[in-house]
C-alpha positions, 0 to 999 in steps of 0.5 A: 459319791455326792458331788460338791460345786462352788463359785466366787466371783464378779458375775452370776455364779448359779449357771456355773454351779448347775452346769457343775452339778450337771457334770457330776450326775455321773457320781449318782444322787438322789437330790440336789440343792443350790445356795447363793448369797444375793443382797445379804440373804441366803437364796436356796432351792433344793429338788428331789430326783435330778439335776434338770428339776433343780434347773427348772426351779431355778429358772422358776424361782431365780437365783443371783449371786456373785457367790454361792455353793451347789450339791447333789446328795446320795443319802446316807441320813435320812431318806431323800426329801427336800428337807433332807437335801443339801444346802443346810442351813443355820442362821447366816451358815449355809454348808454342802458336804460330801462324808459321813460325820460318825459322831453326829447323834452325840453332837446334835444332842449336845445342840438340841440342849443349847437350843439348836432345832433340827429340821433334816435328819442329816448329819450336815445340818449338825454340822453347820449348827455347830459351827454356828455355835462355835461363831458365837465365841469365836473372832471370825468363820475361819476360827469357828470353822476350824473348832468345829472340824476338830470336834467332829469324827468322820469323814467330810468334803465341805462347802461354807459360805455366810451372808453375812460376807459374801466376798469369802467361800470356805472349804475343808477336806478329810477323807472326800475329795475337794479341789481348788479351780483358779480362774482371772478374777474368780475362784471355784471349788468342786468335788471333781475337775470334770465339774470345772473343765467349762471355766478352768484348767487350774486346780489346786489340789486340797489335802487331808486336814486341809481348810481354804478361804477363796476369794475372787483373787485368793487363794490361802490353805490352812490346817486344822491348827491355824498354819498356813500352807504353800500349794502348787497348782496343777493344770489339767490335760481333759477336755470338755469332749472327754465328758460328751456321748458323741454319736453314743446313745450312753456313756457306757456304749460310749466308753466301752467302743472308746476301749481300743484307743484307750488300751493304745494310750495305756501303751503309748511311750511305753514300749520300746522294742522288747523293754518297757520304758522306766518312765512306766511307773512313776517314780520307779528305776530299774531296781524299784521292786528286785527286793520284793518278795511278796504282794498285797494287792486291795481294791474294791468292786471292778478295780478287785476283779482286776487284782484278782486276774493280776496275780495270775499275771504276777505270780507266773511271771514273776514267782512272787506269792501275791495276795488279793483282798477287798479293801473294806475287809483288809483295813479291819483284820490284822494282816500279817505282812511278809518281808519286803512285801509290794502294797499295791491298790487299784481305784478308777478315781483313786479317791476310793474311801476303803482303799484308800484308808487301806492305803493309809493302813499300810504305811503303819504295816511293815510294807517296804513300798506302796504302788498305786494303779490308778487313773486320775493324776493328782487323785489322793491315792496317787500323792500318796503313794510311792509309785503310779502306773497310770492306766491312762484310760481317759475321763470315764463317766458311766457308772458301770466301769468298762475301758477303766477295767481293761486298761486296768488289766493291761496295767497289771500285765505290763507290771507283771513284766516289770517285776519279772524282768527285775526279779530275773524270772522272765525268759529273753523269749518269753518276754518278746512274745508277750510284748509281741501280743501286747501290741496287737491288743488295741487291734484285737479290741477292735475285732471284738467289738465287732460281735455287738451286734450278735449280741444285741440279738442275744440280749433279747432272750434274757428279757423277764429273766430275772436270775443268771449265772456266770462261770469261768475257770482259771484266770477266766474265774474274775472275768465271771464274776466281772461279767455278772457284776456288769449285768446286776448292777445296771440291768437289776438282772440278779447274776453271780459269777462262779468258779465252774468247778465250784458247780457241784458244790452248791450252785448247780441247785439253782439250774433249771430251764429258766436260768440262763448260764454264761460260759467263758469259754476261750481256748486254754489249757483248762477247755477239757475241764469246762467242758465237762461243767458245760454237760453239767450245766446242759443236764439239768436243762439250762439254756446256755451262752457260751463266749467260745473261742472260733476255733474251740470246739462245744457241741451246739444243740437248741439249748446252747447258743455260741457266740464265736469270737476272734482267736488271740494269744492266751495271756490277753484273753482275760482282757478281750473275753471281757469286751462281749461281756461289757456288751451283753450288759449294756444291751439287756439294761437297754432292753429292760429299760433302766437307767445304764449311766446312773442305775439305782442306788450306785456312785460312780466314785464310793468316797464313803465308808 
């Protein structure tokens, strides 16, 4: 969630790291901090609120150093505060760190007793007290660094560098991500790759457990115990556009008009007439999931509506029973795994921390495989698993998810057919017509798109509305609940997602006039049953916004507003009916004026428990 930048090197590193802090703001902070190592002496400046007062500081202030670490904090202990914000300090140590140290209470008392002062109420400056304290008996930082990491429990993406050597930077991951940039003559470090697209390519991927001494010209990985290991670096195919609005006045306006071609490049190379080209899903052959008999699918927040509209998908077209569950409550009960059962998790990021430890979970599970669909090459989630079907929807910088959810519903139906084709449950005819309106879909988006404008107009009628209601049926139910998790997350305007069927039993209590009710409404077999919930809904005086099918048929009257969009094929509805959804958000945030890209209190990757 927080983001972690650090540079080595034979020029001045601080416009590194704040052009690296700068290329995380999407992850979401409160504050941010910078420490470079200039003449022997730690130089550190921290802000409260964002990047650009941290600029201004520096600018101020100044901050030289050929050396240095940088972070922005999302707090988890303490409130936000300077005094909370990273870098913390002791003595000679400065560290940044991305995590949650969950025995933190117990290790600051144990160093308040040896004469430890605390100034934050973090559990980082613990942490770098305590490393101090093991360097006063230890041969050297590396020796300290990694007695310290064996008596803390947690979680921790780490950033160390001490002034008393400013020709080393150490590092250190378990549970929050942390790479590696290779440059000529300098090295970097940093909690994403967008960070480090303006001065590298290169990246070195750390691993659980995982500790690493940087110089300008070194780079040695160790693990906890002391052995050394071989690493391979990677080198990235984004680029430095993937990260600009363009034209755009967000990233989120950005991202959800990029959606066509981003659906195109989840297709790219993988169709070939009526088949779909084993290459799909990494690692997998013809015969990968012919044994599978049941499914678990675990993911958190967008990536878990998209599970729930994927077993749909995989249970009609493949008869396989398929679960879906929100990976912070499936690592804490005792599943009962079926025989030959597939584990599949969906991340944007694939650095998740629920699904992940889900993931990690599973391998102690009877689980015959593990599959991942994700859409970062390199991201934990995909190392380790044992197969990925990579979403390709390219960088995605706004918080609130958009073309990472449709390329992740694509993904979905195109496993779909996958496993049925494996499992033989697929009819010849059947699967041509899908393939068929598989190919029209990136054409499709770009019809649906085309409704911004109506409702834009829309939009306006929810300003000082403070509450709304979304409904769906059948496979439309998570597309619902993903419609009222756009508008709640960054318009702040309240809204839940209901299955329409599911009114009478609680819901209809909260309709009156001024409560706003969103209707998906596309033409399906189950139109006659939601008309009958939309005469509900209409009785008790509510204002009503239905997303219709050009061709279906509601009654309009001065209650009912009708956006009519483009007709398509019934299996790709769960994917276009969620483009004017995406858009309504948008439009009500600008109108009500919040921050779209980074709305209040949420991360665009939730690295902690």
């Amino acid at each position: 969630m927080c983001g972690i930048v650090g540079a080595i090197a034979q020029r001045n590193v601080s416009q590194i790291l704040l052009e690296g802090l700068s290329r995380l703001e999407y992850r979401g902070y409160d504050s941010a901090g910078i420490c470079t190592i200039d003449k022997n002496e730690l130089n550190c400046i921290k802000t409260t609120g964002k990047v650009k007062n941290l600029k201004e500081a520096v600018k101020e202030k100044g901050c030289l150093g050929t050396i240095g670490i940088a972070h922005t904090r999302w707090a988890t202990h303490g409130v936000p505060s300077e005094v909370n914000a990273h870098p913390h300090i002791c003595e000679n140590l400065a560290l940044v760190h991305n995590g949650i140290i969950e025995n933190f209470a117990e290790l600051k008392e144990q160093l308040i007793a040896l004469g430890y002062n605390f100034k934050s109420q973090t559990d980082t400056e613990v942490l770098v007290c305590l490393i101090h304290h093991h360097l006063q008996s230890s041969d050297n930082l590396l020796q300290a660094f990694k007695a310290a990491l064996n008596e803390v429990k947690g979680s921790f993406g780490l950033a160390l560098i001490d002034k008393n050597d400013s020709n080393t930077l150490y590092a250190a991951r378990s549970g929050s991500p942390l790479i590696i940039g290779l440059g000529i003559g300098e090295n970097f470090i940093a909690s994403d790759t967008l960070a480090l697209l303006p001065v590298t390519r290169r990246f070195i991927y750390l691993e659980e457990n995982e500790i690493a001494v940087i110089t300008t010209e070194s780079v040695n990985v160790y693990d906890l115990d002391g052995n050394k290991i071989e690493k391979t670096a990677v080198e990235s195919d984004l680029d430095t556009e993937s990260i600009s609005k363009g034209r755009y006045r967000h990233y989120m306006q950005k991202e959800i008009f990029e959606q066509p071609q981003s659906l195109q490049n989840t297709l790219l190379g993988r169709l070939r007439g009526d088949d779909i080209s084993t290459e799909t899903i990494v690692g997998s052959d013809e015969n990968s999931f012919k044994d599978i008999e049941a499914i678990q699918i675990v993911a958190c927040g967008t990536s878990y509506h998209a599970g729930l509209v994927g077993r749909y998908w995989l249970e009609e077209l493949t008869g396989i029973p398929t679960n879906v569950e929100i990976a912070s409550e499936y690592r804490y009960r005792k599943a009962v795994v079926r025989k030959n059962s597939l584990f599949i998790t969906i991340s944007q990021s694939g650095e998740t921390a629920d699904t992940l430890a889900s993931l990690r979970l599973s391998k102690e599970q009877n689980y015959s495989k593990s599959l991942c669909i994700c859409n970062v090459n390199g991201s934990s989630l995909v190392r380790e698993s044992d197969f990925t079907l990579f979403t390709k929807a390219g960088a995605e910088i706004g918080v609130a998810s958009t073309k990472a959810f449709t390329t992740q519903l694509l993904s979905l139906l195109i496993l779909a057919l996958i496993l049925g084709k494996q499992k033989g449950t697929i009819s010849a005819e059947q699967n041509h017509e899908i393939m068929e309106n598989i190919r029209k879909l990136p054409n499709l988006s770009q019809e649906f798109l085309e409704c911004d404008s109506q409702i834009s107009k829309l939009a306006e009628e929810f300003s000082g509305k403070h509450h709304c209601l979304f409904l769906g049926r059948g496979v439309m139910f998570p597309i619902a609940l993903e419609g009222a998790l756009k508008l709640k997350e960054i318009s702040y305007i309240h809204a839940e997602g209901y299955a329409a069927g599911e009114l009478k039993h609680g819901p209809i209590a909260l309709i009156d006039k001024e409560m706003p009710v969103v209707v998906v409404a596309p033409d399906n077999s189950l139109m006659d049953k939601l008309i009958s919930n939309v005469e509900e809904v209409r009785a008790r005086g509510a204002l009503l916004y239905i997303f219709i099918s050009k061709d279906a048929h509601i009654k309009q009257d001065e209650q009912t507003r009708k956006l009519a969009l483009p007709d398509c094929p019934e299996i790709l509805q769960p994917i276009l009916f969620t483009i004017p959804l995406q858009l309504l958000a948008y439009h009500c945030a600008v109108i009500n004026g919040t921050d779209v890209d980074q709305p209040r209190n949420l991360a665009k990757s939730v690295t902690v428990e």
